[in-house]
C-alpha atoms as one frame of an Amber mdcrd trajectory, in Angstrom:
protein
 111.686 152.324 114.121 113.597 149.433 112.733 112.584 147.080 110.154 112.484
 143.829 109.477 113.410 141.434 106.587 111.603 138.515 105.376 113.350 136.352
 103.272 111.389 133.211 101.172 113.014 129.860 100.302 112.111 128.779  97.084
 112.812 125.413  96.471 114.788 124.185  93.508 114.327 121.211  91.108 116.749
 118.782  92.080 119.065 117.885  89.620 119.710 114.593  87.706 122.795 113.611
  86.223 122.023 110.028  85.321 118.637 108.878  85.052 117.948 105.218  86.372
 118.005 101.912  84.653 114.807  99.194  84.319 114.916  95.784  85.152 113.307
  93.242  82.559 109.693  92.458  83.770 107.482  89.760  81.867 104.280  90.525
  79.329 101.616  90.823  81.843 103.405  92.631  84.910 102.764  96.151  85.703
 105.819  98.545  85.659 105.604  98.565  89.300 107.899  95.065  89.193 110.646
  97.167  87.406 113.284  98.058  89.351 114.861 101.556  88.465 118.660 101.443
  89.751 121.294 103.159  88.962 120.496 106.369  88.864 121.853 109.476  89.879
 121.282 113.095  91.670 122.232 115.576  93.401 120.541 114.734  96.742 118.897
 111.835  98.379 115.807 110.365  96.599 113.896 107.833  94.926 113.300 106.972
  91.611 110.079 105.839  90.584 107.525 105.378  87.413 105.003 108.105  87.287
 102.338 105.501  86.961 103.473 101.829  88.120 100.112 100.596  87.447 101.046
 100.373  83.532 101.098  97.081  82.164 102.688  97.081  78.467 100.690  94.910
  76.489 103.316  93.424  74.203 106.986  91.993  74.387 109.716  94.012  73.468
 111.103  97.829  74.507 109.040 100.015  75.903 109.405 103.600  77.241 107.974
 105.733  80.236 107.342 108.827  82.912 110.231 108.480  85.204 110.217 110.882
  88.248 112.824 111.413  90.805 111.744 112.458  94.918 113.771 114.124  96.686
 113.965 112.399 100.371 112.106 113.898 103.091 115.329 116.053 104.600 115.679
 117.627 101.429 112.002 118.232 100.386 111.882 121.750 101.623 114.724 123.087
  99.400 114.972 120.777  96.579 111.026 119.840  94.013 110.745 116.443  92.370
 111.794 116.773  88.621 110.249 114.294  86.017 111.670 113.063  82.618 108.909
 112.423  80.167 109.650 109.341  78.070 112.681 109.005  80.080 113.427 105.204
  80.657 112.976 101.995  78.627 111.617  98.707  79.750 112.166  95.814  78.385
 109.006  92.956  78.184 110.106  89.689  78.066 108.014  86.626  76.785 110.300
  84.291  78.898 109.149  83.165  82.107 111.181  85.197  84.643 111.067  86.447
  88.216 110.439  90.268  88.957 110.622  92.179  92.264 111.431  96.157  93.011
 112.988  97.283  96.427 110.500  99.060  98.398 111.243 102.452  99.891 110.757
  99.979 103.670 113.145  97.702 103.068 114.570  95.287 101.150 113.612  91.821
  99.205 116.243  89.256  98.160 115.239  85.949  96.293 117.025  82.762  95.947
 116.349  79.740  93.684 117.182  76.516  94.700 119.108  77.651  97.545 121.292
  80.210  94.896 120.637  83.796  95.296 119.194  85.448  92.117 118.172  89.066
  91.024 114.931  90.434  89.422 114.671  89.102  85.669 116.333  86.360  86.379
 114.636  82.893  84.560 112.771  80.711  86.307 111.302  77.080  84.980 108.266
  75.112  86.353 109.556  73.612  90.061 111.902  75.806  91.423 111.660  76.667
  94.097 112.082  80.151  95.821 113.079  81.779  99.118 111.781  85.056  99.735
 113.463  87.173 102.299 112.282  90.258 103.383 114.148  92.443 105.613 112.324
  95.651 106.990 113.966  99.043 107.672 114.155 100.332 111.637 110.849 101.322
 112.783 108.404  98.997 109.656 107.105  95.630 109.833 106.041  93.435 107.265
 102.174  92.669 106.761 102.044  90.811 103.486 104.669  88.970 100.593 102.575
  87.826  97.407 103.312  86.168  94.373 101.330  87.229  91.658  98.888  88.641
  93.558  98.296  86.326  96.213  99.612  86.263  99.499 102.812  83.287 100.858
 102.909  82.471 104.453 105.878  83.162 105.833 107.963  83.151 109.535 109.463
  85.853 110.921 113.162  85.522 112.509 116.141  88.148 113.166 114.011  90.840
 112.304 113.702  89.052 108.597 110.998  87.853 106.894 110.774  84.635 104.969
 108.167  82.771 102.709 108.597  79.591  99.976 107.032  79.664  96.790 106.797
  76.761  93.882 107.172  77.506  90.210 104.149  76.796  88.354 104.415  77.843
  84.878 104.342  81.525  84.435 106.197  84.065  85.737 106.840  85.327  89.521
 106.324  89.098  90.761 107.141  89.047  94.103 105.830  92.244  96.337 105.769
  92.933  99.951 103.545  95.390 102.364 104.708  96.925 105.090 103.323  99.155
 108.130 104.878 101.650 110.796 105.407  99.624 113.785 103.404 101.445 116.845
 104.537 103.180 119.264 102.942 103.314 122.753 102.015 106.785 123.660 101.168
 107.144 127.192  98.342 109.184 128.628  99.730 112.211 131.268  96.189 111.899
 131.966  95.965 108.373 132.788  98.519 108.300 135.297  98.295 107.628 139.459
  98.980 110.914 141.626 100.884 109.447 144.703 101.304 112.189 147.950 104.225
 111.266 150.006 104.272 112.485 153.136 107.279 113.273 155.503 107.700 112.263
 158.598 109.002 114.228 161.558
């Protein structure tokens, strides 16, 4: 008789050598506007807040749950590893624009035709340019501005909307969805007999 071995991969924690850096968000936004950049591991991943949907009450430095995910090619060997208390955020009182990079693409904002970066200042009657540019494979569905949804146009495979300063502060989000894919029905299909001639 012969035998047979069975051998288990256990995953590992991944390992972080540099944990990320926040971008400034204004009193009032929820960490979800902070970008975390910067950082750095061992494998492909994403940094991201443990809970986004904390707003800090009060101006000044604040600290949170930062966790890093391993991307989906390296989920079955390496485990997300968190670091409680790990990264500070700064609230501003100044009236600023905010904006994270989603995992399905990317956002870029200019002012007044000049590109700018999340934190930036922003005054009453500027105006901004939102472009939002997909990954392969994801469409966009939504861009708001505090909350409520810009129309935009769609060109190139980009994404654009306009929004005018009023007087507080801009967090900019977009929504995304898988684009479909037809699947086609083996079932559905015409059976055509082709008969030789002689």
């Amino acid at each position: 008789a012969t035998g047979t071995d069975v051998f288990e991969i256990v995953p590992i924690k991944a390992t972080v050598s540099k944990w990320p850096e926040a971008s400034v968000i204004a009193k009032g936004m929820p960490l979800s506007q902070s970008d975390l950049t910067n950082g750095v591991a061992n494998v492909e991943g994403r940094f991201c807040w443990v809970d986004e949907d904390i707003t800090p009450k009060t101006s000044g430095e604040h600290t949170y749950d930062v966790i890093f995910k391993p991307s989906e090619e390296y989920a079955k060997n390496y485990t997300s590893v968190t670091k409680e208390k790990g990264v500070t955020v700064v609230v501003s009182d100044l009236q600023i624009v905010a904006f994270s990079q989603p995992a399905e693409g990317t956002i870029e904002v200019s002012k007044n035709g000049t590109a700018i970066v999340t934190s930036d200042p922003i005054i009453n009657g500027d105006k901004l340019t939102i472009t939002v540019t997909p990954k392969t494979d994801w469409e966009v569905t939504s861009i708001t501005v505090n909350g409520k949804s810009c129309s935009f146009t769609q060109s190139n495979g980009k994404y654009v909307a306009t929004y005018l300063v009023g007087d507080v502060s801009a967090a900019i989000e977009a929504t995304f969805k898988a684009k479909s894919t037809e699947v086609i029905d083996p079932n559905s299909q015409y059976k055509v007999t082709v008969t030789e001639s002689v």
